[in-house]
N, C-alpha and C positions, 0 to 999 in steps of 0.2 A: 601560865602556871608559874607562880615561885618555888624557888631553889630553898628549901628548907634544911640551910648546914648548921651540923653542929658548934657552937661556941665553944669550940677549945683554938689551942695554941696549933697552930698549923704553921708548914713548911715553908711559906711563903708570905712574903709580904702582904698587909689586911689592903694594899690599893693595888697589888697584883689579882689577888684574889677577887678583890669589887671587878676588875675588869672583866675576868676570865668568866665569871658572872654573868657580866650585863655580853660581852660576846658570844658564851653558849647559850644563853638567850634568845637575842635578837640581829646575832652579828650575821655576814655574808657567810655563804656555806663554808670556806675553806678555813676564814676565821674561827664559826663554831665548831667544825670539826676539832681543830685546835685550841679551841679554847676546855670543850667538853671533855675532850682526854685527857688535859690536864688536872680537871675536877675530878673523873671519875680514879685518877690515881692518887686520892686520895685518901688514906683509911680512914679519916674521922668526918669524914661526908656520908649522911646516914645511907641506909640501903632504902629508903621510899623519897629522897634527895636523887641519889643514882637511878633509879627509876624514871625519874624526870629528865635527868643529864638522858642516857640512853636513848629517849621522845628526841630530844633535841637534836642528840649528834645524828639517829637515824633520819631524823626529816632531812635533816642535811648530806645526808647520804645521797636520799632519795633526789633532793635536787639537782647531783650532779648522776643520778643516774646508774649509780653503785649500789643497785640492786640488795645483791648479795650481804654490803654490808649496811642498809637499813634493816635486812632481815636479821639478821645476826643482834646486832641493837635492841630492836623492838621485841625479841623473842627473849632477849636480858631484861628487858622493864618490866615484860607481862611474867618473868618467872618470880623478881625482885616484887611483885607486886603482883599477884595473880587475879585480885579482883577490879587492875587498870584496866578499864574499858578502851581507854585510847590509846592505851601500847596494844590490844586487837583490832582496833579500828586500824589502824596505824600500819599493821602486820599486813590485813586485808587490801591495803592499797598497794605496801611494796609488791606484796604479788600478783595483784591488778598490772600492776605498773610491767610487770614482768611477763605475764600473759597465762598464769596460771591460774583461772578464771576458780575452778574448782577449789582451790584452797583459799582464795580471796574471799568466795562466801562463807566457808566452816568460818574464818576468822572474826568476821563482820557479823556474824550470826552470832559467835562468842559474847560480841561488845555490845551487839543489842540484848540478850541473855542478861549480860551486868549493868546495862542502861538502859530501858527501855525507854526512856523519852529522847535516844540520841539521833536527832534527826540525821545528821550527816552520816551518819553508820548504817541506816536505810538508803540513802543515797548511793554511797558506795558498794553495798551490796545491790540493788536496783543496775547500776550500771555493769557490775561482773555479771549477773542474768540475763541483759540485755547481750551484750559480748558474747552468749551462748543461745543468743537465740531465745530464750525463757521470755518473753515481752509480758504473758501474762503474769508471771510473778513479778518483773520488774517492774510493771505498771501499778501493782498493789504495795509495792515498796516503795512508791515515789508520791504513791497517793496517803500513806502512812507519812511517809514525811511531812508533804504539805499538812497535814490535819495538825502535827506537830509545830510544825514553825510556816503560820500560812503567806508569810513575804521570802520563802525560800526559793530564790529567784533559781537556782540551779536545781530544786528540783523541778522546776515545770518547764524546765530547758529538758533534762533528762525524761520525762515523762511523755514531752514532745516529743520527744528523737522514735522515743519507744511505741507512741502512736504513728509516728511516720511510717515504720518500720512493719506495724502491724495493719497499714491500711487504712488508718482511720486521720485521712489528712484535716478532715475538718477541724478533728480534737486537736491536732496536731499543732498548727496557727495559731488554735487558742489559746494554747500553752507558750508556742512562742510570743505569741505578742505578752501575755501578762509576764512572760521572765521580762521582756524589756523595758517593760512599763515598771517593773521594779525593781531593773537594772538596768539604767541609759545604757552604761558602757560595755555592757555585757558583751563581746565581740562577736563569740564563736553563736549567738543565741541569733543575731543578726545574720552570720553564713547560712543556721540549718531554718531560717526561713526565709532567705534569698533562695535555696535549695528549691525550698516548695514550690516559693512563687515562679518559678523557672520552670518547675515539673508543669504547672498549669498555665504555660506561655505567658506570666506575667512578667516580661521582660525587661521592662520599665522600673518595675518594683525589684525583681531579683537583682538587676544591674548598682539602683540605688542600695541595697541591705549590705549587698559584696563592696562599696566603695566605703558605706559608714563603719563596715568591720577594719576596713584596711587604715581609714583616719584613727579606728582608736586604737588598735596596735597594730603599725608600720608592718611588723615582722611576721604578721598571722598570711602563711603561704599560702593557707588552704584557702584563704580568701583572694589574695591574688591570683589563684589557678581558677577560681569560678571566673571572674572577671574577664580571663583571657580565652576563655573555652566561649564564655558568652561575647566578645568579641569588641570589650569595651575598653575605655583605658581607666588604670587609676584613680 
């Protein structure tokens, strides 16, 4: 999304400002944190401009984890802009992210209300229902997605999880293998069906899915703790 400021004479130099730009943008979180707050105290940066800053420095919040202030952020975007769908989507994961499953849906529910074609805001509500146990609604919200964007490799990881969950391993598979098939690298899509193949003593296959998660990111623990429970190395 662009930064839509206004053309007048501003406080700061036009190549401080092009940077402050392209780092509340696309910069590493602590850059766009600092970069965005610099934008947002700006009076002649419109109010549907700051809307967007807001998205930005909150996602950046959310990556280091600072909860509190992606909420604070995203709830300035959706007020600066109340028919942003994705300062709600956005609202709905910080408090996913937080564990307040209950207000993660009202929010998500908000941004599909103002979008209904937004598949990832099915997604993310699907998984705060799943979080609560809800697999039947989660699974009709994952199935909503898919119909929406049918190479939505995360939602038939998600839809997997949710038939795991509810019993139905076979569906379960079939949704893992197609997220992988249109996501090689998919990591964690690879653990929840090393998972299965393990629940069904295929120890051969689970062994192999927990080593291809761990080649393609080093750092995925949850894959190293399968690997070492199933009694293999690396």
């Amino acid at each position: 999304m662009a930064l839509a400021l206004t053309a007048m004479a501003l406080p700061v130099s036009a190549q401080t400002m092009s940077e402050n730009i392209k780092a509340c943008h696309d910069g590493l979180p602590d850059a766009r944190i600092s970069s965005c707050t610099a934008l947002i105290g700006l009076e002649q940066v419109s109010a549907a401009a700051k809307a967007n800053i807001y998205i930005f420095r909150g996602t950046a919040y959310l990556a280091k984890g600072r909860f509190d202030d992606a909420i604070v952020d995203f709830t300035m975007a959706s007020t600066l802009k109340p028919d942003y769908a994705t300062a709600f989507a956005d609202l709905g994961n910080a408090y996913y992210d937080k564990g307040l499953y209950d207000q993660a849906i009202a929010d998500t529910s908000r941004a599909i209300t103002l979008s209904p074609d937004y598949a990832e805001a099915y997604v993310n509500r699907a998984s705060a229902y799943s979080q609560k146990g809800l697999f039947e609604q989660a699974i009709a919200d994952y199935n909503h997605a898919i119909m929406l964007k049918p190479d939505f490799a995360e939602a038939y990881n998600g839809r997997g999880a949710a038939f795991f969950r509810s019993g139905l391993t076979s569906r379960a598979i079939t949704d893992f293998n197609q997220a992988i098939a249109l996501k090689p690298g998919f990591a964690i899509a690879f653990v929840n069906r090393g998972v299965l193949y393990a629940q069904f003593h295929n120890s051969a296959g689970a062994v192999a899915d927990f080593q291809t998660a761990l080649k393609i990111d080093p750092t995925l623990e949850i894959a190293r703790q399968a690997l070492k429970q199933a009694g293999a190395a690396p």
